[in-house]
N, C-alpha and C positions, 0 to 999 in steps of 0.2 A: 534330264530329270533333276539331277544334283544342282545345273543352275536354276531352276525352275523353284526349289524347295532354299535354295540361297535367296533369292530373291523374295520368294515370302518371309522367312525371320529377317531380310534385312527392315523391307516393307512393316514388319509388326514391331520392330525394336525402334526404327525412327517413327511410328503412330502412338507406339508407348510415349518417347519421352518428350514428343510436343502435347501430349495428351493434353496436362493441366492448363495449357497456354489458351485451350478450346474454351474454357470456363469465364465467364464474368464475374467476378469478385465485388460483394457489393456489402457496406456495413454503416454505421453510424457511430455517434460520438457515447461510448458506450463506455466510459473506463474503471478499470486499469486494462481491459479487455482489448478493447479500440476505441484510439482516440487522436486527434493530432495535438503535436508540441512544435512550436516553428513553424509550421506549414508543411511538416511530416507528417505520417499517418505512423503511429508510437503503438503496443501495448504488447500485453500474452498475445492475443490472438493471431494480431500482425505477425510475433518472432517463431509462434509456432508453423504460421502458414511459409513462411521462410524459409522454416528449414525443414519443411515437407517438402519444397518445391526443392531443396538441395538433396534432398535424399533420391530425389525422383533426377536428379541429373539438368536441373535446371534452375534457373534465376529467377526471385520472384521480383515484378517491375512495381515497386508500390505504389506511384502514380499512375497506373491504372486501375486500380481498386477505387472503388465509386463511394464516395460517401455523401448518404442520402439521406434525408429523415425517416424514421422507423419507420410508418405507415407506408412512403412513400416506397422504401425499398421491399416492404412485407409483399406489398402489392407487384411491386414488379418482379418480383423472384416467383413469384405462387404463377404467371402468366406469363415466364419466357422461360422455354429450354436453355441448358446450361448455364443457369444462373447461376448465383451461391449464394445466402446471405449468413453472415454472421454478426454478432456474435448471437444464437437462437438458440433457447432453452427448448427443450423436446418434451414434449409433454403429449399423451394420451390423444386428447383435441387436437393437436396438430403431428401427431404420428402421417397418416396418410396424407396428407398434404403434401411430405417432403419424402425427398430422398436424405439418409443423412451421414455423415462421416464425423469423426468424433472419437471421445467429447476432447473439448477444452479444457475446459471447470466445471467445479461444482458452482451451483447458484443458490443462494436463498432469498426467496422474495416476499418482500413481509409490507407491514403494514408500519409507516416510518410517523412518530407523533413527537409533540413538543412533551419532555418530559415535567413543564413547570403545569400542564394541563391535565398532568394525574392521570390520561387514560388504563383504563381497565378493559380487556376483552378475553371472555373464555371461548367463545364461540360465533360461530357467524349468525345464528339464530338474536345472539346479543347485538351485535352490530346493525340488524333489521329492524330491530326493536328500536333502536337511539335515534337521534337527529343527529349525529356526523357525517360530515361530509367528508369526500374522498376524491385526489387525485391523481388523473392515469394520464398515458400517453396512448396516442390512439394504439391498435392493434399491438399494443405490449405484451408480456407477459402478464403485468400486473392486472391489466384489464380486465386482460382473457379468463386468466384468473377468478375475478370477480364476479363476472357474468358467467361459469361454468357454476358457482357457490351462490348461484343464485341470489347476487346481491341488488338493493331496489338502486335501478337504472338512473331513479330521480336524485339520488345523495351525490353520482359520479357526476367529477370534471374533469375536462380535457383538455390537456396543457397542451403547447405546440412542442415542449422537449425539455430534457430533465434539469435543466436550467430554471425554465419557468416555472415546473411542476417544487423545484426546490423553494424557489422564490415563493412561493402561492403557499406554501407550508409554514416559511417561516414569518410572514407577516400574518400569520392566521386566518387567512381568509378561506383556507381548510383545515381540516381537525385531522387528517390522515393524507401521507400519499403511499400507494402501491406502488411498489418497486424494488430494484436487487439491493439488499441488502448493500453489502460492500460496495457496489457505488455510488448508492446515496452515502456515506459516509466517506469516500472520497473524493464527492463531491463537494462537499462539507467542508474538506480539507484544505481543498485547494481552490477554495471560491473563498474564503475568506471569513467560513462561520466558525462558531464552536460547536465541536460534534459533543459534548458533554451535555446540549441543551435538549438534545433529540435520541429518541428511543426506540425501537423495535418494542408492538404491544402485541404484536400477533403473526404468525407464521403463515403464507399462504401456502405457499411450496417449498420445496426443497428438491432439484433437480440440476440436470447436467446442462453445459452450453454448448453446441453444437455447430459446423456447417450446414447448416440446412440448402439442398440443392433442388433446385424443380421438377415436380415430377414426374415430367416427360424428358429430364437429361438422359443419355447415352450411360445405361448401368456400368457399362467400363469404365466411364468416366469416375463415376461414383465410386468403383471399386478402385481405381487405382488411388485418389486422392487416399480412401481411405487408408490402404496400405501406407503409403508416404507418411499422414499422420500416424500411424503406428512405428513407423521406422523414425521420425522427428520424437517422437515421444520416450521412446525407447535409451535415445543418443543421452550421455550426462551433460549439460553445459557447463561453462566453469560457474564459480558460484558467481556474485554479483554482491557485493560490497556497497552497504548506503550508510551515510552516517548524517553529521549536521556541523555549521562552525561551533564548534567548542575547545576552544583550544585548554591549557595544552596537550590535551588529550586527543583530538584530531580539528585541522581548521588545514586549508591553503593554502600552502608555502607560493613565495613567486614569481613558479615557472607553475604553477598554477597545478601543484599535486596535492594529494593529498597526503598529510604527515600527522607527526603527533605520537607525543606516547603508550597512548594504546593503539595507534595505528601502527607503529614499528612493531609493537608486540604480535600485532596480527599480521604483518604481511612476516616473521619468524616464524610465526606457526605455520603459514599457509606454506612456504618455503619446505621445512622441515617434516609437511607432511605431506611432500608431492603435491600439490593441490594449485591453480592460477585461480584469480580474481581478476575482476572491474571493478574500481573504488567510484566511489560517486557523491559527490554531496549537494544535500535537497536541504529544504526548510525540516525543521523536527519533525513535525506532526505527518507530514508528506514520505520522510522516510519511515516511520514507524510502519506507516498503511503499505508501503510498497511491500518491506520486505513479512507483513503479515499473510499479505494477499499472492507476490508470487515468487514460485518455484524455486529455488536456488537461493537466496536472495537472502540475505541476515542486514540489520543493524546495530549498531554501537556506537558511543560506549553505551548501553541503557539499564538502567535499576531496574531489577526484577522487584517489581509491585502485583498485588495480589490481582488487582485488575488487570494483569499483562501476562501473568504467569500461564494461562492457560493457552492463551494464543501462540507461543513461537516453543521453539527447541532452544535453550541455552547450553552456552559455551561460558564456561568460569569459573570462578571467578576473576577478571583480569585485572585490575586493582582495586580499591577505594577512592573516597570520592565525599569529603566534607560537604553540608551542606552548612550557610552562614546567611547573616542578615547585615547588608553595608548601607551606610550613606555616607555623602560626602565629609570630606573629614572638617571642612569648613560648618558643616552643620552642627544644631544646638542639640539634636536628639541622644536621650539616655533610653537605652533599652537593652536587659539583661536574658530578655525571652520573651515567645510568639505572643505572648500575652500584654506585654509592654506596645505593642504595634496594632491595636484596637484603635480606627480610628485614625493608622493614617495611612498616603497613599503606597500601596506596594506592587513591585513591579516585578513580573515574572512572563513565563512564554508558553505557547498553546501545546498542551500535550506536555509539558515537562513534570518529572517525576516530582521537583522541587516544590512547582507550585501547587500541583495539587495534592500532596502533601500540607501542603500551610492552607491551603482550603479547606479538607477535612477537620481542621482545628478551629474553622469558623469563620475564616478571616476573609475579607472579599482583595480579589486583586487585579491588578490592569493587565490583561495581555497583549504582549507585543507577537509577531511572527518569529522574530529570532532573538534568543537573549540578548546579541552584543549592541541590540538597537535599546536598550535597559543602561546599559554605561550614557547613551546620548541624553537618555532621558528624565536621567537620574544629574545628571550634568546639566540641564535646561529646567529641571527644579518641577518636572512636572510630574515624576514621584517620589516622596520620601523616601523610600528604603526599595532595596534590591534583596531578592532573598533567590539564589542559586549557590552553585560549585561555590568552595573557596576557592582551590588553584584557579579555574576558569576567572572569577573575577581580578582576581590580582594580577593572574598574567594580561587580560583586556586593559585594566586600568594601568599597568606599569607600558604597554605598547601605545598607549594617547598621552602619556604625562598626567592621571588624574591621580590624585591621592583619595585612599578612600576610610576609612572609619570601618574599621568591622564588628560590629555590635556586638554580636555574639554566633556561637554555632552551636545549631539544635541536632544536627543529626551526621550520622555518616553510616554510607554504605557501599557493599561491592559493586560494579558497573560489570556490565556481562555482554557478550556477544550474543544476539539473540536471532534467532534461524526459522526461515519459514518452519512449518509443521509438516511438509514433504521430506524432509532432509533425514534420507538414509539411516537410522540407527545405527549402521557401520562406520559410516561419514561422520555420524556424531562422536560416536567414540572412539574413531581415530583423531578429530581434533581436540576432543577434552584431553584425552591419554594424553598426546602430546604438551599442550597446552602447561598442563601440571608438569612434565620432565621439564617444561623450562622456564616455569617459576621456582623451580627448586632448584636446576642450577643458578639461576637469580640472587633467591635467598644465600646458600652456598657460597657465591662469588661475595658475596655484598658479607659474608660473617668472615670469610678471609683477609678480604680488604681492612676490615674494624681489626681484624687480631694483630694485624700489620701495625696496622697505624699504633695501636695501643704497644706493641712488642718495642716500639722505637721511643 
């Protein structure tokens, strides 16, 4: 009898932990959610299905996860046991459809317009009434959405993926697209638009992302993953560290790390407050969205602007940070202030607090991807003036041999650590706390050093 009952828990312990391997894993280009980079399959959804499979005592193989077009995968999960698709908002309409394990994230799916086009909408009754048009992706959220809101069938179009459906928006040839919020704007980011030119006018949903599983899958199935994602969920990961080149505040030293002096002040704090990171460096505009959108995840150095304040947890003040206006020093230009710069051309970078700052004052400017492509360019005469950091600019121009003209400086302010909006209240204010004990031993060190030097 005793082998008999050994032999069943062995039997249920090895059918648990191959359990998840029973599953087909099926998603699309869906980001920061799920997406490839390299010909990796990259995002949240991916890192979290990871380390549900590790909590559950197994490896997840991510080249077998299938990526499929939305319709195509919606369709084949709704009609094969043990399916799974992700990343799938759960919504009312598609509750019986699936089985589900969950959630991911939150989703907001809204209705994404060109903000030079002044849309206005209170209501969908408004939207019925207008001639705009609208596009979706087949069986999306945003669709489904549409067609639950009884929208007229004849205004929607159907892109083949959010590429196209981006495309189709920005050359106007629609007046709206439905879709997640957050990845239309990082799609935006990292496809090469300005997301300053496009708006959210209207909210369709607001809901959670899901594994959705088919629903005729094995309920244990379904229950165990879920567990797994609650025990993945559960775990703290280290943080995740995104910055940008800007030196000398942080840029890639030789052996290819990341340094810099607010990067040394951060890995001190992280250090002194028990804590590990992953440093990483992305384009501006690309780290600002990651560490907005997920989990753990801060960037720096960045100016707390009123447009930003609301979105992250900050950490700071970690230093200052002049803002100036350069040209070459070979050039004939006099300008004493933002005002003397009417009319010629200025060069600044997507997302940076600099430049749009000197926008709000009226001024129109060129953007580059990364500022230190602004010294090239400024050096080939194809803009007059540069308006960012002063130390960034001086240390870029003193590392190429350019000399440069610094016109003048309109502003200065603190640069801060900024932290997704998940990030612990205890976590926060164990790194502020810290943070402050060692700028004041800083300060401290740096008034002893001056009493020295002046006692001698």
């Amino acid at each position: 009898m005793r082998n008999w009952l050994f032999l069943l828990s062995l039997m249920f312990a090895i059918s648990a932990q191959a359990g998840l391997d029973r599953l087909r894993f099926i998603t699309e280009e869906y980001p920061p959610y799920n997406y490839t980079e390299k010909g990796r399959l990259q995002g949240i959804a991916i890192e979290l299905l990871e380390s549900a499979f590790e909590q559950n005592g197994q490896q997840l193989d991510r080249e077998k996860i299938e990526l499929l077009p939305w319709a195509r995968g919606y369709e084949t999960v709704l009609h094969t046991p043990n399916s799974v698709l992700f990343s799938t908002t759960r919504t009312d309409a598609r509750e019986a459809l699936f089985q589900w394990a969950g959630p991911i994230s939150a989703d907001r799916v809204v209705l994404m317009a060109h903000k030079a086009n002044a849309i206005q909408l209170d209501s969908i009754e408004e939207l019925n009434q207008s001639n705009l048009q609208i596009v979706v992706i087949h069986e999306d959220i945003g669709a489904q959405r549409l067609q639950e809101l009884g929208v007229d069938p004849a205004r929607i179009h159907t892109a083949i993926n959010n590429t196209s459906a981006l495309a189709m928006l920005d050359a106007n040839r629609v007046d709206l697209w439905a879709y997640g919020e957050d990845v239309a704007f990082w799609l935006m980011d990292t496809g090469g638009y300005d997301r300053q030119e496009f708006e959210p006018v209207y909210t369709l949903s607001e809901a959670y992302l899901y594994f959705a599983l088919n629903s005729d899958t094995d309920p244990d199935l379904t229950a165990q993953l879920q567990a797994a994602v609650n025990k993945a969920s559960s775990t703290q990961p280290q943080l995740r560290l995104v910055t940008e080149e800007y030196p000398p505040y942080n840029y890639i030293n030789a052996q290819g790390e990341v340094q810099g002096t607010a990067t040394e002040l951060i890995k001190n704090l992280l250090q002194r407050s028990g804590l590990t990171a992953d440093f990483q460096l992305l384009p501006w505009a690309r780290a600002l969205t990651e560490a907005q959108m997920r989990e753990n995840t801060c960037v720096f150095s960045t100016t707390r602007t009123v447009e930003r304040n609301a979105h992250f947890e900050w950490i700071g003040p970690l230093l200052n940070n002049q803002w100036g206006a350069f040209s070459l020093a070979s050039s004939t230009i006099k300008a004493d202030n933002l005002d003397d710069l009417v009319g010629l051309r200025i060069g600044s970078f997507r997302e940076d607090a600099v430049g749009n700052y000197v926008q709000d004052q009226g001024l129109s400017l060129i953007l580059a991807t990364t500022d230190h492509e602004n010294l090239n360019r400024l050096s080939a005469n194809l803009i007059d003036v540069w308006v960012t950091g002063v130390a960034s600019a001086e240390y870029l121009a003193e590392q190429q041999g350019i000399t440069l003209n610094k016109l003048f400086v309109f502003n200065e302010v603190p640069l801060y650590l900024a932290c997704n909006k998940t990030l612990s209240p205890g976590l926060k204010q164990l790194l502020q706390t810290t943070l402050e004990v060692i700028l004041k031993e800083q300060t401290e060190l740096t008034k002893s050093t001056q009493d020295e030097v002046s006692a001698e």
